[in-house]
C-alpha positions as CSV (number, residue, x, y, z in Angstrom):
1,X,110.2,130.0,70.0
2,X,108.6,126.4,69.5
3,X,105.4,126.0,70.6
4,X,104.1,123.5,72.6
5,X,102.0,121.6,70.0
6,X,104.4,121.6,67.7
7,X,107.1,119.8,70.3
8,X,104.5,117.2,71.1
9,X,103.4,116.3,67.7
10,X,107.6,115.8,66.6
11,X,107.9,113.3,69.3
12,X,104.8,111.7,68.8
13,X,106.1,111.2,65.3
14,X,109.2,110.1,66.2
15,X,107.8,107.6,68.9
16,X,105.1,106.0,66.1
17,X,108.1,106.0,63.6
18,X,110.1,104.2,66.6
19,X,107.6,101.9,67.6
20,X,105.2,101.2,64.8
21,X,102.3,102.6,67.4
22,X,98.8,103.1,65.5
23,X,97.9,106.8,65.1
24,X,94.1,105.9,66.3
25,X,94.9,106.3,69.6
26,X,91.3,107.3,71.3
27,X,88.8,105.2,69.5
28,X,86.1,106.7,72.7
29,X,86.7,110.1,71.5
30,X,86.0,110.0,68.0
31,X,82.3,111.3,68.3
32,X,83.7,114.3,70.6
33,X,82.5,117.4,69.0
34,X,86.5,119.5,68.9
35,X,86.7,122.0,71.3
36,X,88.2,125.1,70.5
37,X,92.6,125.0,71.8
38,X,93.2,128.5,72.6
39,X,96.2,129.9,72.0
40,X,98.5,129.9,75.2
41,X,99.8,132.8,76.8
42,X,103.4,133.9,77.0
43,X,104.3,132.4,80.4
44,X,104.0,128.7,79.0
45,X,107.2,128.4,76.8
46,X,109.2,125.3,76.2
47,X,112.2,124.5,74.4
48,X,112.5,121.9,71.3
49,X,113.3,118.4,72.6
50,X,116.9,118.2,71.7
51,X,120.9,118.0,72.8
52,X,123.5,115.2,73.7
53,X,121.5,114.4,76.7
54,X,118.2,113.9,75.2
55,X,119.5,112.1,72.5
56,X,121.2,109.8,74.3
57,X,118.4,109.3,77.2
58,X,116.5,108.5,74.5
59,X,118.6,105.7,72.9
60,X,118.4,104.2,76.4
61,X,114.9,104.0,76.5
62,X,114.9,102.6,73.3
63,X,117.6,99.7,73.6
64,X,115.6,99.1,76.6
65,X,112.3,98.8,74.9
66,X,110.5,101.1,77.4
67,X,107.8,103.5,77.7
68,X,107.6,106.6,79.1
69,X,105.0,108.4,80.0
70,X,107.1,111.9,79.0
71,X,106.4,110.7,75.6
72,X,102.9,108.9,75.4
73,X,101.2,111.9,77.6
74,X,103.2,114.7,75.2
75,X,104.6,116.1,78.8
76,X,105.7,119.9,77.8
77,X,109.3,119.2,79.7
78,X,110.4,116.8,78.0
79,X,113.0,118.2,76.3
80,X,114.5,119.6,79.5
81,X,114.0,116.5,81.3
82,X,115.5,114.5,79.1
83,X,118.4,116.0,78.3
84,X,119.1,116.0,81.8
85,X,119.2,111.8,82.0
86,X,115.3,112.0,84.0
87,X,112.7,110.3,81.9
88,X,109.6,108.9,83.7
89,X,109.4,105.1,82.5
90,X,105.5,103.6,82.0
91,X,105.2,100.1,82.9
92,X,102.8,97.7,81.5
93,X,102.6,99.0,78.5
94,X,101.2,101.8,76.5
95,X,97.2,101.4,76.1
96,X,95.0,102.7,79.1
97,X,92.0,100.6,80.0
98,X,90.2,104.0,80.8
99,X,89.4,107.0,78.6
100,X,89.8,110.2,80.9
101,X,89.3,112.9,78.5
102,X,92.2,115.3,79.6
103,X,94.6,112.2,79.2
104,X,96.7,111.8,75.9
105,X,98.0,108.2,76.5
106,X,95.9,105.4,73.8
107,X,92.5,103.7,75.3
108,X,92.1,99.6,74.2
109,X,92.6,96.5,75.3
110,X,96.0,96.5,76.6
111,X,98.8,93.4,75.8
112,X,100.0,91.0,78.3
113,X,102.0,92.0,80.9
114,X,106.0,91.7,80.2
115,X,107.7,89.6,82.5
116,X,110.9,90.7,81.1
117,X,110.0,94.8,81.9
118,X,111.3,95.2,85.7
119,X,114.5,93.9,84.4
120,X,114.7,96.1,82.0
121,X,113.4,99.3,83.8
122,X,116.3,98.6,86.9
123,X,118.7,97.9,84.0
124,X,117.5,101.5,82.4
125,X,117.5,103.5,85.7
126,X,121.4,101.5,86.7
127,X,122.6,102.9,82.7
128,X,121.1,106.7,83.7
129,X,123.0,106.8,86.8
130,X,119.3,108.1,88.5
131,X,119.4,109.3,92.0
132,X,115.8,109.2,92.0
133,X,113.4,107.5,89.4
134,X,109.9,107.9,88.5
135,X,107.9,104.4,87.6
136,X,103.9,105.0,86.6
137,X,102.3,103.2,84.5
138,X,98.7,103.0,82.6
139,X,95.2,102.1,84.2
140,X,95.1,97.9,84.0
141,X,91.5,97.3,84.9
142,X,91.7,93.8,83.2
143,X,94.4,92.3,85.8
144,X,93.2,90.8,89.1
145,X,95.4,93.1,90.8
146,X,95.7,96.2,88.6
147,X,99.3,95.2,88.1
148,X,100.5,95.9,91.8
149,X,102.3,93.0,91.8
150,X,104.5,94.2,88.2
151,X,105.2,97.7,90.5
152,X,106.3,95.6,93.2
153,X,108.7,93.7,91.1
154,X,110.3,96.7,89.1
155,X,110.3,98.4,92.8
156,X,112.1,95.0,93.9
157,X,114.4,94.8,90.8
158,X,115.6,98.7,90.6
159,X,116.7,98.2,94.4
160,X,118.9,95.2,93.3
161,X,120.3,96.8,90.8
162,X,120.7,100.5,91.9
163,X,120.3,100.2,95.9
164,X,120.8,103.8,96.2
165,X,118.6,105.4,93.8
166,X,115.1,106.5,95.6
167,X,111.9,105.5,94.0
168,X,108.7,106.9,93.5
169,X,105.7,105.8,92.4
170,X,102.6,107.1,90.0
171,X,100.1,104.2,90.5
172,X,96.7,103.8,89.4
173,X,94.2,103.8,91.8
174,X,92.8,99.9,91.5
175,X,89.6,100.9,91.6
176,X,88.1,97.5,90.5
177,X,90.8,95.2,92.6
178,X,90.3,93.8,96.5
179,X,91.9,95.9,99.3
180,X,94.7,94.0,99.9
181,X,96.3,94.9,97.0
182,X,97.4,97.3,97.5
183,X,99.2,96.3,100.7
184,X,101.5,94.3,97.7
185,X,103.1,97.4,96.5
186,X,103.3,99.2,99.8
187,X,105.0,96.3,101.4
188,X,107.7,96.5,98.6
189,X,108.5,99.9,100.2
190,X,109.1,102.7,97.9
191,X,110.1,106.3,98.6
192,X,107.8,107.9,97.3
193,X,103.9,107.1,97.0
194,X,102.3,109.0,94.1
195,X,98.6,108.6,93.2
196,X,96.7,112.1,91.3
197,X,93.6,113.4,92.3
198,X,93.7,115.1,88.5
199,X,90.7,117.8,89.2
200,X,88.5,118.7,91.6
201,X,85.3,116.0,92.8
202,X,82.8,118.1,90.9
203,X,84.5,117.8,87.5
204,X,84.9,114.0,87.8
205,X,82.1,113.0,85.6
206,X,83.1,114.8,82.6
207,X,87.3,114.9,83.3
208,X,88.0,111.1,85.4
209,X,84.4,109.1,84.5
210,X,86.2,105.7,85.4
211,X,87.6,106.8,88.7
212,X,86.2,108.2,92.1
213,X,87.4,110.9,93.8
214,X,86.5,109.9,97.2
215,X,87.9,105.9,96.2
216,X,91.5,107.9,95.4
217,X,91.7,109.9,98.4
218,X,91.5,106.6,100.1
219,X,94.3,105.0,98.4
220,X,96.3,107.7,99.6
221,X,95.6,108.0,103.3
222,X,95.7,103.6,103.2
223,X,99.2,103.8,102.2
224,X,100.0,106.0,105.2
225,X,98.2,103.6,107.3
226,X,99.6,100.9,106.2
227,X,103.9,102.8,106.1
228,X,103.8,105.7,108.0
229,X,107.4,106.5,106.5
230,X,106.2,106.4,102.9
231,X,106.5,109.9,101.7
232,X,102.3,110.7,100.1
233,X,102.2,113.0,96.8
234,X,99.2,113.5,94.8
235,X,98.5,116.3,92.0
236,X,96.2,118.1,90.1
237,X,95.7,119.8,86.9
238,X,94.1,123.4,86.9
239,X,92.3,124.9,83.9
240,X,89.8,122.8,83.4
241,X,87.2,124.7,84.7
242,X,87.2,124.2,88.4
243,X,87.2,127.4,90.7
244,X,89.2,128.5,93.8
245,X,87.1,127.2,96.2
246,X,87.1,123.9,94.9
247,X,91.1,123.8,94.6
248,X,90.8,124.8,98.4
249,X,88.5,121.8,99.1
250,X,90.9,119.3,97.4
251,X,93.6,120.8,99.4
252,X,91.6,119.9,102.2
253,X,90.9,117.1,101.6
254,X,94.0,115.7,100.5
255,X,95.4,116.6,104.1
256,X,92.9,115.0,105.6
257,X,94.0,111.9,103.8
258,X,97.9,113.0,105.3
259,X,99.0,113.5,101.8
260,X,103.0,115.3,102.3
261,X,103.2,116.7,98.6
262,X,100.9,118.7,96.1
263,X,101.6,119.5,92.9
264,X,99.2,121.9,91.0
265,X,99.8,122.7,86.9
266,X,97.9,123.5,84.0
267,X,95.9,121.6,82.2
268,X,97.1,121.6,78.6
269,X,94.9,120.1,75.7
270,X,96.4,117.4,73.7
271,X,94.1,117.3,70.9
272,X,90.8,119.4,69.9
273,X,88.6,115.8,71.4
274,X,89.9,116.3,74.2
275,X,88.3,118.4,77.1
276,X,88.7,122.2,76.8
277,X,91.0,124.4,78.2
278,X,88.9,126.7,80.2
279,X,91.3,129.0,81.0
280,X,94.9,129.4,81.3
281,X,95.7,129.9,85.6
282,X,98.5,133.0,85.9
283,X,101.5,132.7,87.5
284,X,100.1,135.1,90.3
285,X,97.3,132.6,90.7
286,X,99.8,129.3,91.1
287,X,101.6,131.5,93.6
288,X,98.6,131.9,95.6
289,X,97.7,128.2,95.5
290,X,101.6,127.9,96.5
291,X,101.3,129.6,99.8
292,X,97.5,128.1,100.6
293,X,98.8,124.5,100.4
294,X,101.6,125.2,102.8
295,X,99.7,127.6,104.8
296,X,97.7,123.9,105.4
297,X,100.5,122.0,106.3
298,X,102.0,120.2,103.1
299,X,105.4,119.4,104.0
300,X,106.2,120.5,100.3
301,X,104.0,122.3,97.3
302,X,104.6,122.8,93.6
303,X,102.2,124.9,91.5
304,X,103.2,126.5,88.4
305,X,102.1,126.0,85.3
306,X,104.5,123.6,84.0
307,X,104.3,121.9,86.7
308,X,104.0,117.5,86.4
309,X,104.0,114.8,88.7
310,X,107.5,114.2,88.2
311,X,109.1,117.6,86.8
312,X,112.4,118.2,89.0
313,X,111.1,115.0,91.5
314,X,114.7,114.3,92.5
315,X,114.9,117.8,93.2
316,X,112.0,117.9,95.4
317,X,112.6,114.8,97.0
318,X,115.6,115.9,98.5
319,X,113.8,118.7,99.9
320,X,110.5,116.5,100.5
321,X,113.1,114.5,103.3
322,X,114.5,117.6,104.3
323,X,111.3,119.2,105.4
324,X,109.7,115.8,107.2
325,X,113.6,116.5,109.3
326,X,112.5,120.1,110.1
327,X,109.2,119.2,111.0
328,X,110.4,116.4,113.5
329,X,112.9,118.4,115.2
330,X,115.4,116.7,113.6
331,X,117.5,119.0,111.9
């Protein structure tokens, strides 16, 4: 069996090889005394990132000249993902203005936005024959707008190109932009509005100490406010040292905020400066998270450990619409 560290360090390879990408990829972490990565248990197994499907997703991406964030965050489903057609494609390039210390993707001063990139993303997703597509995309603190107006163009240009494949959104939370932003990509309507929480409000400080956990569940319930058909997801990431009580709260909270779709996984350590795994969550124990969040109204819940934003999205979309029809009488 391959283990997990050893599947993300070959495509990280690969991807450097690919794209000439410097290896010092968290400059902000250096000084980070390593923390201990425990050995993980038996229920998180993943398979080697290969097949006809992966290779040629992957060829795709790279005549294309995209990112994804499968690759840049070393997502443990890759491989299956991939080799299915599904990749999750990173707009706006590949360095993070922030420095979250669970997050794997590089910290700097990012390049220029491409004007060439929502062309190429539609032209991607149109080539991959995507029912449903996945666009996220790194923190831009140093745009005006955060980049809202490059979602709402690759938004714009995927419906052009592929007016029947659904989208769904991972955005930022433009936390340093004005309000109306945010009306820019709402208004250019997709599916699926995805923003994570990442960890409970207490860890925020040491896990998320650019964002604010209050300022995110905002975003969320605005975009409601603003398209009360927009479908609202947000996720977190157990392990990190948060207890139940707190993972209760966010739910909570986040249904407060009218948020339709939770996704709860494991937190999984990318490199030894980056924050501890405090423990590995059982199955048993993302069951019971499973049957809390709907048990509080979710219209649709995903907690396992190897569960991601977008792991199986198309999937759950599907049943994301079916459920709203249910709920409404509909169906």
């Amino acid at each position: 069996m391959v283990r997990q560290t050893d599947v993300n360090r070959t495509a990280r390879t690969s991807y450097v090889r690919d794209l000439k990408i410097p290896e010092q990829r968290h400059p902000e972490k250096a000084h980070r005394p390593d923390n201990a990565q425990p050995k993980k248990p038996k229920w998180i197994r993943v398979k080697a990132p290969t097949g006809e499907g992966y290779n040629a997703t992957k060829k795709i991406m790279r005549e294309n000249k995209l990112v994804t964030v499968c690759e840049e965050a070393g997502c443990p489903n890759a491989g299956e993902c991939w080799s299915q057609g599904h990749a999750t494609m990173m707009i706006m390039g590949d360095i993070c203005t922030r420095g979250c210390t669970f997050c794997n993707i590089a910290t700097g001063r990012p390049d220029d936005l491409d004007v060439f990139e929502p062309g190429r993303v539609a032209d991607a997703v149109q080539k991959l024959g995507l029912n449903h597509v996945v666009i996220t995309s790194v923190d831009r603190d140093d745009l005006k707008d955060g980049g809202a107006e490059h979602f709402a163009q690759t938004i714009r240009a995927v419906r052009h190109r592929s007016p029947k494949t659904t989208i769904e959104i991972l955005t930022p939370d433009f936390l340093k932009c004005d309000d109306s932003v945010l009306d820019i990509v709402v208004d250019a309507k997709p599916d699926v509005f995805n923003h994570n929480l990442e960890t409970v409000p207490g860890l925020y400080p040491e896990v998320r100490p650019g964002a604010r956990y209050f300022h995110s569940l905002r975003l969320l319930q605005r975009v409601k406010e603003r398209d009360a058909s927009i479908f609202t997801k947000s996720g977190i990431m157990v392990g990190l040292g948060e207890d139940r009580q707190a993972v209760l709260q966010v739910m909570d909270d986040a249904r407060a905020a009218d948020v339709d779709f939770l996704t709860i996984g494991q937190y999984l350590q990318p490199t030894p400066k980056h924050h501890g795994v405090d423990r590995f969550v059982t199955p048993e124990e993302f069951e019971s998270y499973e049957k809390a969040a709907y048990g509080k109204g979710f219209l649709m819940v995903s907690a396992t450990p190897l569960t991601r934003s977008s792991y199986h999205a198309g999937d759950d979309f599907a049943r994301l619409r079916e459920n709203r029809l249910a709920k409404l009488g509909q169906k």
